[in-house]
C-alpha positions as CSV (number, residue, x, y, z in Angstrom):
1,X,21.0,48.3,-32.1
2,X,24.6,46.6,-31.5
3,X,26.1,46.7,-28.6
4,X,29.8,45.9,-27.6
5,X,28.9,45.3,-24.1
6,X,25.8,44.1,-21.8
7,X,26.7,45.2,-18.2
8,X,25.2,41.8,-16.5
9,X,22.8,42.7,-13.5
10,X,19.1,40.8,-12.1
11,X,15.8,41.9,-12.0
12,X,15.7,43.1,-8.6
13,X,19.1,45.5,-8.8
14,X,18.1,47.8,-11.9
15,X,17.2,50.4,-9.9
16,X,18.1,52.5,-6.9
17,X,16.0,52.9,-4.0
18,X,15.9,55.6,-1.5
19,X,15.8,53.4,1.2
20,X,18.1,51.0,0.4
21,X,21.5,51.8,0.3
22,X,22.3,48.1,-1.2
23,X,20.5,49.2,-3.9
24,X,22.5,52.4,-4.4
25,X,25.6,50.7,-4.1
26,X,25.0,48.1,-6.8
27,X,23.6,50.7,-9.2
28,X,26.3,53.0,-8.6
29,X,28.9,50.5,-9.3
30,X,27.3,49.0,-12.4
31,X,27.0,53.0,-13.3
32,X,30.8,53.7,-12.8
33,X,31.7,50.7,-15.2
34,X,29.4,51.7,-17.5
35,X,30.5,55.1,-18.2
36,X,33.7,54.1,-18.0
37,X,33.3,51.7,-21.1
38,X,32.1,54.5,-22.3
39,X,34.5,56.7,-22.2
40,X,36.8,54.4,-24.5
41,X,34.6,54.7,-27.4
42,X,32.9,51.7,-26.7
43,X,28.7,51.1,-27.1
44,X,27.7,49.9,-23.5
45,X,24.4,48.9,-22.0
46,X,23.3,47.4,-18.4
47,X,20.6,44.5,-18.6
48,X,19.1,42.2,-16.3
49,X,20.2,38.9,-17.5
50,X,17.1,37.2,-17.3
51,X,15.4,40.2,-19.9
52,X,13.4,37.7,-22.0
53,X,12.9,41.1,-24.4
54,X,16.8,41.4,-25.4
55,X,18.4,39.4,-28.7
56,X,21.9,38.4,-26.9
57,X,23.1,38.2,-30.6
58,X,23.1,42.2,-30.7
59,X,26.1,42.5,-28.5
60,X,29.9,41.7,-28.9
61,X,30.3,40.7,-25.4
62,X,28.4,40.5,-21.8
63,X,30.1,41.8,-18.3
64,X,29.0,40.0,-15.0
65,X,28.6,42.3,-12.7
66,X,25.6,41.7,-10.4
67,X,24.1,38.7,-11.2
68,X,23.4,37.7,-7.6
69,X,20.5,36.6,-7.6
70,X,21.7,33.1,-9.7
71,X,21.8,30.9,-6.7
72,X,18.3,30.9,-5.9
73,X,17.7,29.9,-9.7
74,X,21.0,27.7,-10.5
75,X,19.1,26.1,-13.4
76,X,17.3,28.7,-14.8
77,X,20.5,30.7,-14.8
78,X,22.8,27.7,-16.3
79,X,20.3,27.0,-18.8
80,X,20.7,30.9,-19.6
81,X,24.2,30.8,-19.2
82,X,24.5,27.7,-22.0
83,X,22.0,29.6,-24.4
84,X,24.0,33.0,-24.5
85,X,27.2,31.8,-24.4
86,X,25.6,30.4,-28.2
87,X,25.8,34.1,-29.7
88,X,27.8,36.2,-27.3
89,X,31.3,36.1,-25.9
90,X,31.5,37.1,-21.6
91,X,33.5,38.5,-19.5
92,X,35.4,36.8,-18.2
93,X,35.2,33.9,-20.5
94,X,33.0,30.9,-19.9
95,X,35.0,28.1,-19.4
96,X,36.8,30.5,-16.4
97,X,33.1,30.9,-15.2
98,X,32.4,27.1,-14.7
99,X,35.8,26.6,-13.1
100,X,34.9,29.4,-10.6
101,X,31.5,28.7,-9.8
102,X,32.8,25.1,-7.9
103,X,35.2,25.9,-5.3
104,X,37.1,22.4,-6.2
105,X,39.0,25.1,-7.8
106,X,41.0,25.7,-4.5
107,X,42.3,22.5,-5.5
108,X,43.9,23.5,-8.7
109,X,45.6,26.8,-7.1
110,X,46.6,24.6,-4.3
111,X,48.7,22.5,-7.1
112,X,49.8,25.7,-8.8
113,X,51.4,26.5,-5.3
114,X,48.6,29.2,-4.3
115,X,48.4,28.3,0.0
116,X,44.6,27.5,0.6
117,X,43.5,26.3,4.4
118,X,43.1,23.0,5.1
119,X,40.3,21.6,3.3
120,X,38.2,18.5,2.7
121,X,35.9,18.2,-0.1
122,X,33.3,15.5,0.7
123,X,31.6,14.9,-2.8
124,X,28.0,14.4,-3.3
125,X,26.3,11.1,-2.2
126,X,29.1,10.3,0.2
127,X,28.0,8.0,2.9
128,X,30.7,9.0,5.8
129,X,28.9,11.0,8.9
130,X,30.4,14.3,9.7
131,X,31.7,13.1,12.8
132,X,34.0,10.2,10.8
133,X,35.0,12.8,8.6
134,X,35.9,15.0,10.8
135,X,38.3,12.0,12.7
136,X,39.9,11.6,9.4
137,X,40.5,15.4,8.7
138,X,42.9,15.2,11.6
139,X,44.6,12.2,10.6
140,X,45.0,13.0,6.8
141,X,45.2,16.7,6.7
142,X,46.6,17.5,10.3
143,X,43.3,19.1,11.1
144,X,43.8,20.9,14.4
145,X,41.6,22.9,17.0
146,X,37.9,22.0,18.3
147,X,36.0,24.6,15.8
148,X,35.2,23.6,12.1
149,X,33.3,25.6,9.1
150,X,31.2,23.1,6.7
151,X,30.0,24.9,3.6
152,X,28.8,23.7,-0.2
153,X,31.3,24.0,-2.6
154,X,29.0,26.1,-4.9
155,X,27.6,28.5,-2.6
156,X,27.2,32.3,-2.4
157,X,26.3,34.9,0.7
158,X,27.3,32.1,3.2
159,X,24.7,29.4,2.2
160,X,24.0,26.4,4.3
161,X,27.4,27.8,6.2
162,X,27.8,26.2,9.5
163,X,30.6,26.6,12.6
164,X,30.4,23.9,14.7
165,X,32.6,22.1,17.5
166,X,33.7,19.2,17.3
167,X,31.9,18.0,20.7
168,X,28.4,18.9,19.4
169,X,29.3,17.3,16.2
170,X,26.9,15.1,16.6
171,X,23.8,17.6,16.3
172,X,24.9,18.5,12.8
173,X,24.6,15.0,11.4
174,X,21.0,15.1,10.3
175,X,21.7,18.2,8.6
176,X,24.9,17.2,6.5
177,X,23.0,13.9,5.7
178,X,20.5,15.9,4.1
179,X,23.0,18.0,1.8
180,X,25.4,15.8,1.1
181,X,23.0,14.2,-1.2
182,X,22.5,17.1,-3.2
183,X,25.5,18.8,-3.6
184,X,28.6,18.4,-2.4
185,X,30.4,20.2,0.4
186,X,34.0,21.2,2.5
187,X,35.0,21.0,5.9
188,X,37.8,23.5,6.7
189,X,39.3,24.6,9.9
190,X,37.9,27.8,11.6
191,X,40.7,30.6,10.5
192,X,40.2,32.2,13.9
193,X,42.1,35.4,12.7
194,X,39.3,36.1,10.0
195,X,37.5,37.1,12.8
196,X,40.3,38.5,14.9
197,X,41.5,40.7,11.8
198,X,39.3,40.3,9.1
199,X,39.5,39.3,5.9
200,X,41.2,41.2,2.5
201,X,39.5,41.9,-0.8
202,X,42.5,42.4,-3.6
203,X,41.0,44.0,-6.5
204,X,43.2,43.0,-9.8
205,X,42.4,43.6,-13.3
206,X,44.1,41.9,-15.9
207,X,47.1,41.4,-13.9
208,X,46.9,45.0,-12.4
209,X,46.7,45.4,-8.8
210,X,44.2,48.8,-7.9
211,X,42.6,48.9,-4.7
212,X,42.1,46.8,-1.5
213,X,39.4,46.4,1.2
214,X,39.7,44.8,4.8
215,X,36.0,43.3,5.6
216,X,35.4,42.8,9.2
217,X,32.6,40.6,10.9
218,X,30.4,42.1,13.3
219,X,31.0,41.3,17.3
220,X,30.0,37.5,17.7
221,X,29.6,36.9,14.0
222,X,32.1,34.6,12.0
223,X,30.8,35.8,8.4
224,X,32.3,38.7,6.9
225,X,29.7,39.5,4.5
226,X,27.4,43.0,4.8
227,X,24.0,40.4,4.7
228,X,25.1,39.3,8.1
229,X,26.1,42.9,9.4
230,X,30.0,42.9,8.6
231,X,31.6,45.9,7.5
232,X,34.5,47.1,4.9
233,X,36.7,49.3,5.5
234,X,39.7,51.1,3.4
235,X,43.0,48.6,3.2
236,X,46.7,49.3,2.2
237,X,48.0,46.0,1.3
238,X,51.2,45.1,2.0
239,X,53.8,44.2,-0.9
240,X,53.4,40.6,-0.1
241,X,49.6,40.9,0.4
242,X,49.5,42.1,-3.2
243,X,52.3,39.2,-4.7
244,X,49.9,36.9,-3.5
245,X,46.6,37.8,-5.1
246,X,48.9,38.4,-8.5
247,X,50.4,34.8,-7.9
248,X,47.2,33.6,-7.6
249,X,45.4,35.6,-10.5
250,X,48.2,34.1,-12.8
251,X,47.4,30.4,-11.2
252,X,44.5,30.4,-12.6
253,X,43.7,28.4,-16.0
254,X,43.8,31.6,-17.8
255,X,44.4,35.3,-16.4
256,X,41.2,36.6,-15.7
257,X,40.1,40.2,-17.2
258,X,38.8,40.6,-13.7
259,X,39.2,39.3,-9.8
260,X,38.3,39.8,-6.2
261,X,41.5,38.0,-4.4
262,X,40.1,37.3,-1.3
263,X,43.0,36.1,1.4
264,X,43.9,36.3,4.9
265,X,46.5,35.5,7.9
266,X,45.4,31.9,8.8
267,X,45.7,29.7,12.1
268,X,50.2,29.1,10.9
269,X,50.2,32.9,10.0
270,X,50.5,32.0,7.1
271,X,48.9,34.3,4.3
272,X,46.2,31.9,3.2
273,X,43.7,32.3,0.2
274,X,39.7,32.3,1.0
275,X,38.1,32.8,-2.2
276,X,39.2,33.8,-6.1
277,X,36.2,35.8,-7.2
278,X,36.2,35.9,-10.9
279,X,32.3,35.9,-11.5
280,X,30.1,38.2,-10.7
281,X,32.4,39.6,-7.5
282,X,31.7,42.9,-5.6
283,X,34.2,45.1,-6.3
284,X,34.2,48.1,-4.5
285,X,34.6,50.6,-7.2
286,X,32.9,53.3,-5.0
287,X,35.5,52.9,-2.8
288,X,38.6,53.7,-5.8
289,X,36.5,54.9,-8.9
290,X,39.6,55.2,-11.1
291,X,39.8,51.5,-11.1
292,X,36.6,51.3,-12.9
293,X,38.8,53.3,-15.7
294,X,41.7,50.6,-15.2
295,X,38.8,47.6,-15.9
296,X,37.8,49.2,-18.9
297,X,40.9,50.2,-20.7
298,X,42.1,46.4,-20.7
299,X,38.9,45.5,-22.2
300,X,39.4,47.8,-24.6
301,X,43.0,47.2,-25.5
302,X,42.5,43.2,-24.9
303,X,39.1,42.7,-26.3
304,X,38.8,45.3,-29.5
């Protein structure tokens, strides 16, 4: 059997489960992409990625959908990633993938003139403490308030994600000394209005703007994500809400078929960008199903 698209999932979100709506979620989503391929003629199956059964040569492309259980096995999954790429084309392409998966990328859209938060990246082995960094993140980057986020630059689901103030500093130290010599991280200043108002998932296929959700942190949480009990809600975007995400789609090395644009109003009111999601992003089509139908006519009229 050929295929003309693998709709990328893991192991453990094949199926639904009564009792998890998680489960439902990711299964109905992957379904509603599916049979929207469908629909346009084209020959679609979902597969774990790791399925040590399936010949990736058998199909013309694979879509990331959700592959989220890649960082607890970053090698296994890169080694993967390295061997498919060999006789398949993805979605979106690979060298967009490995660009994406290191947030240094904030970087590049920061050149491109795409507004980020202030950030320092501390690369991997650096010998600076926090607490020096920190002192220089003022001076250098006009750093301001007493509350700082330290997070890896390849990260998912809020990993090794800490706030901390700068007086207590000092109890972090052991901590950062311990990752910094894995992996590199950033030190950005606490957007206090993420948690105030929430933070705004732009949904943009192709170029196409379709749907929009606000995700809200739960009372005394800083992290937006579900895991740590935030909550989405519908969004109507604002005109310049939605010239942002497309300024920052097209920022990118190449337009991606697909992106989460993930912004918000930061400390200068300023709209500010959070995240470009162009992986293996949640994307809410339960929430607007038609844009499911949007996804796959540009991969039809782009791809075939």
């Amino acid at each position: 059997m050929i295929y003309d698209i693998v709709v990328l999932s893991a192991p453990g979100y094949l199926l639904a489960k009564e009792d998890s709506i998680l489960l439902q979620n990711v299964v109905r989503e992957d379904q509603l992409v599916t049979n929207a391929l469908g629909k346009e003629g084209l020959n679609v199956v979902r597969k774990s990625w790791d399925d040590p059964d399936f010949d990736w040569s058998t199909t013309k492309f694979a879509l990331f959908r959700s592959t989220w259980d890649y960082i607890h096995r970053v090698t296994e999954f890169e080694d993967w990633l390295e061997n498919a790429s060999t006789k398949t084309q993805f979605i979106n392409r690979k060298s967009l993938i490995y660009w994406n998966l290191d947030k240094h990328y904030l970087q590049d859209l920061k050149t491109e003139g795409v507004h980020i938060p202030k950030t320092v990246f501390i690369e991997k082995g650096t010998n600076s403490s926090l607490g020096n960094i920190w002192e220089l993140a003022k001076r250098s980057h006009g750093f301001q308030g007493s509350t700082l986020i330290l997070k890896p630059c390849i990260s998912g689901g809020a990993r090794h994600t800490y706030k901390i103030e700068s007086k207590t500093i000092h109890e972090y130290e052991e901590v950062f000394t311990s990752l910094i010599k894995n992996e590199a991280m950033m030190l950005q200043e606490f957007q206090k209005n993420i948690v105030a108002k929430g933070e705004i998932s732009l949904m943009v296929f192709n170029g196409e703007y379709t749907h929009a959700v606000l995700k809200v942190a739960k009372p005394g949480d800083f992290r937006v994500q579900d895991d740590f009990g935030g909550s989405v809600h519908e969004y109507h975007p604002s005109e310049a809400e939605i010239q942002f995400a497309l300024k920052t789609v097209h920022a990118a090395p190449e337009l991606p078929m697909y992106a989460r644009v993930d912004i918000f109003q930061d400390n200068y009111d300023q709209l500010a960008l959070a995240e470009l999601e162009i992986f293996e992003p949640e994307l809410w089509f339960r929430n607007n199903p038609d844009a499911a139908a949007v996804l796959a006519k540009h991969i039809k009229n782009k791809l075939f």
